[in-house]
C-alpha positions, 0 to 999 in steps of 0.5 A, spaced: 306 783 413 309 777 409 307 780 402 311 786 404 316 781 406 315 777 400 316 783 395 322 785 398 325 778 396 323 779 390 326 786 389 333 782 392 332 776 388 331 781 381 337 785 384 342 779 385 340 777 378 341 783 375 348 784 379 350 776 376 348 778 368 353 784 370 358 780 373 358 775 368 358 780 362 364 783 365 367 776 366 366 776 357 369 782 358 375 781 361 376 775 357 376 778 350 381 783 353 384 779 355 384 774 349 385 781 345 392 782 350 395 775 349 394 776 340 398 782 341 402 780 346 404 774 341 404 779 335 409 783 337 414 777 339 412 776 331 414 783 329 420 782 334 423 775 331 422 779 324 425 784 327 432 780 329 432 776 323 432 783 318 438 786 323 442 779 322 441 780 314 443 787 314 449 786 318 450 780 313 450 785 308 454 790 311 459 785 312 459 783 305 458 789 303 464 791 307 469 785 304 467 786 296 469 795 298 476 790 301 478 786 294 476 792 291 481 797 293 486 790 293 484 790 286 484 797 284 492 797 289 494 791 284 492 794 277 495 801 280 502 797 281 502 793 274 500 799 270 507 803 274 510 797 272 508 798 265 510 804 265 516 802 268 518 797 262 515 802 258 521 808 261 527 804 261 527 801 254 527 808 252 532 810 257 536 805 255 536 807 248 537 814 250 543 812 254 546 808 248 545 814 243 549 820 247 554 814 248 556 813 242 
């Protein structure tokens, strides 16, 4: 009876010892997930930070991009004016000299 009981002991103690490796490897498991978890977690708050960095620089770009578009056609609207008034000196001292022709 008390081999009986003894090897019942046994075959609970072999259980229970089994049962604490299983506990302990899923423990690691947990840990290297967890681990795995946090390294992701912060990769992505990386790729996230360079994400709004790269956003910024575009809309820096854009607006530069937008205010050489400005003085370009400020610069274009300037030369159209000096040409018409070119044009203009050119035209009056010819109607001038016209106009002094059919006078006299």
């Amino acid at each position: 009876h008390i081999e009986r009981l003894q090897e019942e002991k046994r075959g609970i103690n072999k259980k229970f010892k089994h049962a604490e490796f299983i506990a302990r490897k899923r423990k690691k498991d947990i840990e290297k997930i967890q681990s795995e978890k946090n390294n992701l977690s912060l990769k992505l708050k990386n790729t996230e930070s360079v994400l709004i960095k790269e956003k910024y620089k575009l809309q820096e770009q854009q607006n530069g991009m937008k205010q050489l578009s400005k003085q370009n056609n400020e610069l274009l609207n300037d030369f159209i004016e000096i040409k018409e008034k070119r044009n203009l000196q050119l035209i009056n001292p010819i109607r001038f000299i016209k106009n002094i022709k059919g006078g006299i």
